[in-house]
C-alpha positions as CSV (number, residue, x, y, z in Angstrom):
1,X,-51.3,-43.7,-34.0
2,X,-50.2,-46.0,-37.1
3,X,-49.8,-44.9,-40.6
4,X,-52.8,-45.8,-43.5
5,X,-52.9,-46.5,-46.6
6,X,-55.1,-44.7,-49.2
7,X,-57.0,-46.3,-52.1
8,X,-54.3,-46.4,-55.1
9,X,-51.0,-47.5,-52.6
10,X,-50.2,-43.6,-51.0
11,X,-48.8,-43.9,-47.6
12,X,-49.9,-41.2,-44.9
13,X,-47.8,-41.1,-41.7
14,X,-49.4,-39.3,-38.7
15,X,-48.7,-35.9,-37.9
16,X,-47.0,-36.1,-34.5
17,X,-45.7,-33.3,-32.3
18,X,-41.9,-33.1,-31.9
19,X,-40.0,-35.1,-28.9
20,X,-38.5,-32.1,-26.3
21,X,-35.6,-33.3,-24.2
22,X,-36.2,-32.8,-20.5
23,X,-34.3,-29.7,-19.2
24,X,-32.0,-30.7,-16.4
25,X,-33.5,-28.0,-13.4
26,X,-31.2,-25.5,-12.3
27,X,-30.3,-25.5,-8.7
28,X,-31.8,-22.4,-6.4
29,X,-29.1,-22.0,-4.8
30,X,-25.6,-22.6,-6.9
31,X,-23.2,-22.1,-3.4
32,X,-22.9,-24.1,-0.7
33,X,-23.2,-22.0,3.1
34,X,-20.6,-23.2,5.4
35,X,-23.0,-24.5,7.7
36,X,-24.1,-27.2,4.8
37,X,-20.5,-27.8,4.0
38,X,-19.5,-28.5,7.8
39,X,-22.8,-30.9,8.4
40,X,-21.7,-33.2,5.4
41,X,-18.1,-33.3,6.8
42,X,-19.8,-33.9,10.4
43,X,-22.0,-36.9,9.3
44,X,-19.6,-39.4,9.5
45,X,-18.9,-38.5,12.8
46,X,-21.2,-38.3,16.7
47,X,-19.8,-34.7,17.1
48,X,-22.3,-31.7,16.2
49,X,-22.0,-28.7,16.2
50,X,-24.4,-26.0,17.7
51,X,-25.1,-22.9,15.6
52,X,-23.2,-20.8,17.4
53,X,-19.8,-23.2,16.9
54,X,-20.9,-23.0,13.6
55,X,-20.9,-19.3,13.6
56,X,-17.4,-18.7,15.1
57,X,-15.6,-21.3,12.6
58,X,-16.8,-19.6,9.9
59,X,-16.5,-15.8,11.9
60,X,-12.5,-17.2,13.1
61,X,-11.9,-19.2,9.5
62,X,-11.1,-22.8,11.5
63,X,-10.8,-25.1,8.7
64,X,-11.8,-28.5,10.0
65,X,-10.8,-32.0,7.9
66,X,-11.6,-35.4,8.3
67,X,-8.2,-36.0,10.5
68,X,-9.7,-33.0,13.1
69,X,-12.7,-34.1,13.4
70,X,-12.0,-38.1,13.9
71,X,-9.3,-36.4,17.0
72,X,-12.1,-34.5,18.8
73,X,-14.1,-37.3,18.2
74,X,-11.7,-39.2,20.2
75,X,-11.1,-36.5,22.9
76,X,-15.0,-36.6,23.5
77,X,-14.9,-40.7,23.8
78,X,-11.6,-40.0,26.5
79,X,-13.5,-37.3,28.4
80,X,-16.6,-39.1,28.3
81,X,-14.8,-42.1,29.6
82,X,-13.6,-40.5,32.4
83,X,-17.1,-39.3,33.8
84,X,-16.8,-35.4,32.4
85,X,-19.8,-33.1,31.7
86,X,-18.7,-30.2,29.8
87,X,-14.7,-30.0,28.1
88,X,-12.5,-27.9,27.3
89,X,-10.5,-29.9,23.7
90,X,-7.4,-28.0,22.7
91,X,-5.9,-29.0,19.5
92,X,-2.8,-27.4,18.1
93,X,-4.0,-23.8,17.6
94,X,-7.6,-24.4,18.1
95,X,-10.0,-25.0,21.4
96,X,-13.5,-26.3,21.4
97,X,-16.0,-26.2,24.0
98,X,-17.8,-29.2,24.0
99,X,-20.7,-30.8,26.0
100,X,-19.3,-34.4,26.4
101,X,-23.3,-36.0,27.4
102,X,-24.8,-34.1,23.9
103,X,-21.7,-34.5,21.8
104,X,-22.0,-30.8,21.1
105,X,-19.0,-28.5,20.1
106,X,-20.3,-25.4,22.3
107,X,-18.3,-22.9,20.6
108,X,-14.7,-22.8,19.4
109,X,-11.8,-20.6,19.6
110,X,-8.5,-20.0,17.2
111,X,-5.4,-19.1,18.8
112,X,-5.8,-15.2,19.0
113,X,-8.9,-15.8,20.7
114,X,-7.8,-18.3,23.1
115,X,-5.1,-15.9,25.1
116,X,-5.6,-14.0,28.1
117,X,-9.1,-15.9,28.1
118,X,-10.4,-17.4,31.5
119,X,-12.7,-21.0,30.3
120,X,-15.7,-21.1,32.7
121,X,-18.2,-23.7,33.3
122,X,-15.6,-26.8,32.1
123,X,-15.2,-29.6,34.3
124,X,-12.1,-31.3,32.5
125,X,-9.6,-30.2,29.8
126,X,-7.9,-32.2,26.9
127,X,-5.2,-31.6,25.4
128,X,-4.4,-33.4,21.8
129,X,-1.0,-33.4,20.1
């Protein structure tokens, strides 16, 4: 629209309707589930992690960083390397279960659950300092 000009000089300006800022949307969901926290650490990396890993790091509070995950990275490259199916990885306090051919942490144990505990179906065993 542009303004006009009326006999005798008067200026009219358009009426317009007022400029609204966008609102910014508001997240659904404003907290993170630990399952979408450990798949953004785990993206970087081959490993995954079945739901059921998932669902005894959360259930046994295992923290895993960066430096953890890049080290049972490399104990799945070692046991792959060396022909094995299924693994057991023990790291400091913590074990994993993982299936060396699907690069799939099974399930994984802290060090409460890891004594007096008999590991079945494994076919190899790493141990990381």
């Amino acid at each position: 629209m542009t303004d006009k000009i009326l006999p005798g000089g008067k200026l009219i300006k358009p009426l317009t309707t007022p400029q609204t800022k966008p609102q910014p949307e508001t997240p659904e969901k404003t907290r993170t589930s630990f399952q979408e926290i450990l798949e953004q650490k785990v993206q970087k990396h081959r490993i995954q992690f079945s739901k059921h890993a998932a669902e005894r790091l959360a259930r046994r509070a295992i923290d895993i960083d960066t430096g953890e995950l890049n080290r049972l990275d490399e104990a799945v490259k070692k046991a792959e390397a060396k022909g094995a199916r299924e693994s057991l990885v023990v790291m400091g306090d913590n074990a994993y279960v993982v299936s060396i051919k699907n690069n799939l942490v099974i399930t994984a144990l802290d060090g409460d659950s890891m004594r007096e505990n008999v590991f079945t179906n494994i076919d190899s065993a790493i141990i990381m300092d």
